[in-house]
N, C-alpha and C positions, 0 to 999 in steps of 0.2 A: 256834736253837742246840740240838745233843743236850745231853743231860744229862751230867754226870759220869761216875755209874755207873748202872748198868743188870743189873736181877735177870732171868736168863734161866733157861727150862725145858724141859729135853730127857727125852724118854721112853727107858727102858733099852731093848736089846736082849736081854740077857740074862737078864732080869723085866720081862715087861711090865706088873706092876701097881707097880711102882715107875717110880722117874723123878732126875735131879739135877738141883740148881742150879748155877748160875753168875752171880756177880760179877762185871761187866765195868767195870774204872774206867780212866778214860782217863789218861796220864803222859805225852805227847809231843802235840806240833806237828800231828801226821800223825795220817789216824783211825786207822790200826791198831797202832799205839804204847798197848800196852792190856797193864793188870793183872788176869789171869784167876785170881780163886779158887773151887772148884766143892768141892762134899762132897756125899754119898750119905746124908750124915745119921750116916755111923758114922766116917770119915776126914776130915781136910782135904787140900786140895791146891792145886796154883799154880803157874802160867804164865806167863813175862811172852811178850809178841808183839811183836815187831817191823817195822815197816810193811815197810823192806827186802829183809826173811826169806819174807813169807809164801809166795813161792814156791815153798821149800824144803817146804813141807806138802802140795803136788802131787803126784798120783799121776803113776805115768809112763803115757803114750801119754793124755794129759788131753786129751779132746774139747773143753775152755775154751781160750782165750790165759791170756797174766798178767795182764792188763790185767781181762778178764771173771772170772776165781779172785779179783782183788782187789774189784772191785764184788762180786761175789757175799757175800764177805766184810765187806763194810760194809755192807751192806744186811742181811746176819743180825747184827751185834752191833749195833748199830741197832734192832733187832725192826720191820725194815719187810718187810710180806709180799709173801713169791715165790711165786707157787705151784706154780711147776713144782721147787723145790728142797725136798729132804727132809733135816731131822737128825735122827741119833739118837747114844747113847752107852750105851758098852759099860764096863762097871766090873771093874777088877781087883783085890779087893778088898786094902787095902795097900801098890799099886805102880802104878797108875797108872789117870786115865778117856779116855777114847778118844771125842775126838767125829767123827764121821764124818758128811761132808757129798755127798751122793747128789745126780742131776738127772734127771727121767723125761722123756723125750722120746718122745713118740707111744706110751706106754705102756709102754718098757726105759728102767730104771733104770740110770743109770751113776755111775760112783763118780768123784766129782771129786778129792778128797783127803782128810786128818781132821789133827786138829791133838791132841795126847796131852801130858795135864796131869798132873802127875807127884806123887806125896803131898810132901808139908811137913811133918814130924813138930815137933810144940812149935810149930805155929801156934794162935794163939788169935784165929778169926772172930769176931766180934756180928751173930751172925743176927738179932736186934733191929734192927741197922743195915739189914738187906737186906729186913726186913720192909716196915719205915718207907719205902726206896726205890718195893719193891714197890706199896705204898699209894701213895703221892705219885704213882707212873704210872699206875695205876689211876686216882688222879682225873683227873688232867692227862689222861688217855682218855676220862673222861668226861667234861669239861670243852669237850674240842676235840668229842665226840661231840654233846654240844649243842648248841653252838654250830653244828657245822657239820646237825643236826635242823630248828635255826632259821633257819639258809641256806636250807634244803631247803626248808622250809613257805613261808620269804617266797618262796623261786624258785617253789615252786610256787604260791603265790596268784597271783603276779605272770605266769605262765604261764594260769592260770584267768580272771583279769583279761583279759590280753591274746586267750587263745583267743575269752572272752564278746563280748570287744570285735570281735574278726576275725567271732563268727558274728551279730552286729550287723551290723559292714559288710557281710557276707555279703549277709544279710537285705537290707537297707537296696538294698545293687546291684542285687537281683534285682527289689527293688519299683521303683526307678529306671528299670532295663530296662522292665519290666514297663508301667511307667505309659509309657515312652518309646515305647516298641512299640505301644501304646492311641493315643496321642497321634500318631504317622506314620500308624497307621489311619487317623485320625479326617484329619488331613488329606490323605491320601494319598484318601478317597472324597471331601473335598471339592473337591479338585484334581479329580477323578474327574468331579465334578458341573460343574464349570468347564467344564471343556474340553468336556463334553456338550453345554451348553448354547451355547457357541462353535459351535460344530460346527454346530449346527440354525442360529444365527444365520447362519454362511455358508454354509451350505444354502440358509437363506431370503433373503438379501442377493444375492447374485446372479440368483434370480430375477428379483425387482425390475427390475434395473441391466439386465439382458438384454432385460426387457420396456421399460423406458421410453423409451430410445433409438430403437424402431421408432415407440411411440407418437410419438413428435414429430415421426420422419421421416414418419409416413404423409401426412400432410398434402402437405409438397413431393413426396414420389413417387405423389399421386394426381391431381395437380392434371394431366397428359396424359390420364388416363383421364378426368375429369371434363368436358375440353374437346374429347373424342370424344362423352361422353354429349350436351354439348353442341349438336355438328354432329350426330348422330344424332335431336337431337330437331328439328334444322332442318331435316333430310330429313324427317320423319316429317308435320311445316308442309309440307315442299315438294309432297309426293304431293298434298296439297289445291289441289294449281296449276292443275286446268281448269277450278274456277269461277273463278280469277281471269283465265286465258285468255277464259274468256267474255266477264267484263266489259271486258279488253282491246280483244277484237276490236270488242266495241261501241263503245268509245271511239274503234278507231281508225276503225270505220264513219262515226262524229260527223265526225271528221277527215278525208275522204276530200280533201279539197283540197292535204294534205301530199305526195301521191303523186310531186310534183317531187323531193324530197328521197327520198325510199323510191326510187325510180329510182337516184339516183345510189350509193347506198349497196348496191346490189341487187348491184354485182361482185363486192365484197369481199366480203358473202356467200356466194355462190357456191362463192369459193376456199375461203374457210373450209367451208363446206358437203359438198366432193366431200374434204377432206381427213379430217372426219368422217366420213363414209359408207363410207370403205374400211377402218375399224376397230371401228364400232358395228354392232350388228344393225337389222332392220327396223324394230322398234318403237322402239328408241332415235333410228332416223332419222327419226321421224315428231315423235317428242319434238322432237329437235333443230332441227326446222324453227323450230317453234312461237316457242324461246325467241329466235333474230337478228329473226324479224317482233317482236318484243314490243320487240327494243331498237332495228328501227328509224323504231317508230310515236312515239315517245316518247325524246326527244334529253334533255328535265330527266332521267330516270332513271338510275340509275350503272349499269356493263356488267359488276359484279360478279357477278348472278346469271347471267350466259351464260358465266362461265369456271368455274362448279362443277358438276360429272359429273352429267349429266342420272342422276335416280332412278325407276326403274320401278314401278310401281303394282301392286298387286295382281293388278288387270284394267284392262288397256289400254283407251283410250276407243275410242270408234265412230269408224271413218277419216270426216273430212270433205275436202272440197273445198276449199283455201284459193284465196282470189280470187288469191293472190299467185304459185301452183303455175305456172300458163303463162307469167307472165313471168320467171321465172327460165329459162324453156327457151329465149323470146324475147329475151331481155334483151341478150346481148351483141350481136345486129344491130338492135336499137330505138334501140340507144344513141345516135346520131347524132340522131335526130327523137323527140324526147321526148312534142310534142305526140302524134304517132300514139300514143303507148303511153297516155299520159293517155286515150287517148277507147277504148282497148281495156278499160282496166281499168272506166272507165264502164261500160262497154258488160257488162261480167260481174258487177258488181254490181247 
């Protein structure tokens, strides 16, 4: 709530090392319902104001509204500062003070209006009374001036507090980051190190797996080779077959009494025989004689070795004479009289 009255000071125009006061007490409802008493120090004078009226204190062509002439106006008997708004007062010494209220906009000063206090002769002010006001707002300024010092220092502790505290959290984030950053490192090279080591493991795990599989098969995919190596090592037995021809023929020498049976066996030779010879060579036809005489001196024997491909020797043996060579050329006209063949083959052994 404003105060009552209110001690105001305006600088002369007319002297500027002089100046007047003004008494501003309030009498109505409305703020600018006011009793104005101003002196120079040698006159009194007084003005009542009326809130209705102030318009009538407008210059003409006023760059204000009424609405802004009336704030401007309470804002100066108030003593709340404008800064764009200038007062002064002009004295006529005896007859009236002239306050003039000015507005500088972007550096031109323009003249708003002025309101003219008129003397009071046989007025008797107590400038005592205006002192005491003057005092009282003086403190009451500096009362609200401390207070509002002490806003200021707690806003700003509380502002020093709060910034300390922001460049803590500052701090505090960046170490967080910081250690967070260290910390993704540190796992980001151990993942690093994982995955390396994965890497070489299925590197080296496939190997393995690729090798073992054949390991296990070699076995059953060797076993046809091994049963060639086999038959190749029974050819290799076979080529050693004219010493056992030798002892053959000896035995079948021992046996010559069989030659009934070697007779009747001697056709089917034969066919077998001329059906070889038109597809082996000379030396293989001499082999192949050898092996039907071996299976048909000797009936216990199996006839497994005379159905496997005669094998050729290094060096072929020395042609002999088999006692058996003339009767196969004789054989199919002896066939009827067996003894005559019986006493030929005598006869060439």
């Amino acid at each position: 709530m404003a105060p009552a009255s209110r001690v105001l000071k305006f600088d002369r125009t007319d002297d500027e090392s002089r100046y007047v006061l003004l008494n501003v007490t309030s009498r109505g409802s409305k703020p600018l319902d006011l009793r104005i008493e101003a002196t120079e120090g040698d006159e009194e004078y007084a003005q009542n104001l009326r809130h209705d009226k102030v318009v009538s204190h407008m210059v003409k062509n006023c760059p204000v509204t009424e609405s802004e002439w009336q704030a401007i106006l309470e804002r100066l008997f108030t003593q709340e500062p404008q800064p764009d708004i200038q007062v002064t007062a002009t004295v006529e010494t005896g007859t009236s003070i002239t306050v003039t209220i000015r507005k500088s906009v972007q550096g031109i000063t323009q003249r708003l209006g002025a309101i003219t206090i008129g003397v009071a002769p046989g007025s008797e002010f107590n400038v005592l009374d205006w002192c005491a006001t003057a005092v009282d707002a003086a403190a009451e300024s500096k009362a609200l001036t401390a207070s509002t010092a002490t806003k200021i220092q707690d806003f700003e502790s509380t502002i020093a507090d709060l910034k300390h505290q922001l460049d803590e959290l500052i701090k505090a984030k960046d170490e967080d980051e910081t250690a967070l950053l260290f910390k993704f490192r540190d796992l980001l090279n151990e993942k690093k190190v994982k995955i390396r080591e994965q890497q070489k493991v299925i590197e080296s795990a496939p190997i393995t797996r690729v090798d073992d599989p054949p390991e296990e098969a070699e076995p059953v995919e060797a076993e046809p080779p091994k049963k060639g190596r086999k038959a190749a090592t029974s050819r290799a037995s076979k080529r050693k077959a004219p010493p056992t021809k030798v002892e053959e023929e000896s035995d079948q020498e021992e046996f010559e009494p069989m030659d009934v049976d070697r007779v009747k066996s001697e056709p089917e030779e034969t066919e077998r025989e001329d059906d070889s010879e038109a597809t082996a060579s000379t030396t293989s036809d001499a082999e192949g004689d050898d092996v039907p005489i071996k299976e048909t001196t000797s009936k216990g024997k199996s006839s497994a070795p005379a159905t496997k491909p005669p094998t050729t020797a290094s060096q072929p043996p020395a042609p002999r004479t088999l006692p058996f060579g003339k009767q196969r050329a004789t054989a199919p006209a002896k066939a009827p009289a067996p003894t005559e063949s019986e006493t030929d083959s005598d006869d060439e052994l």
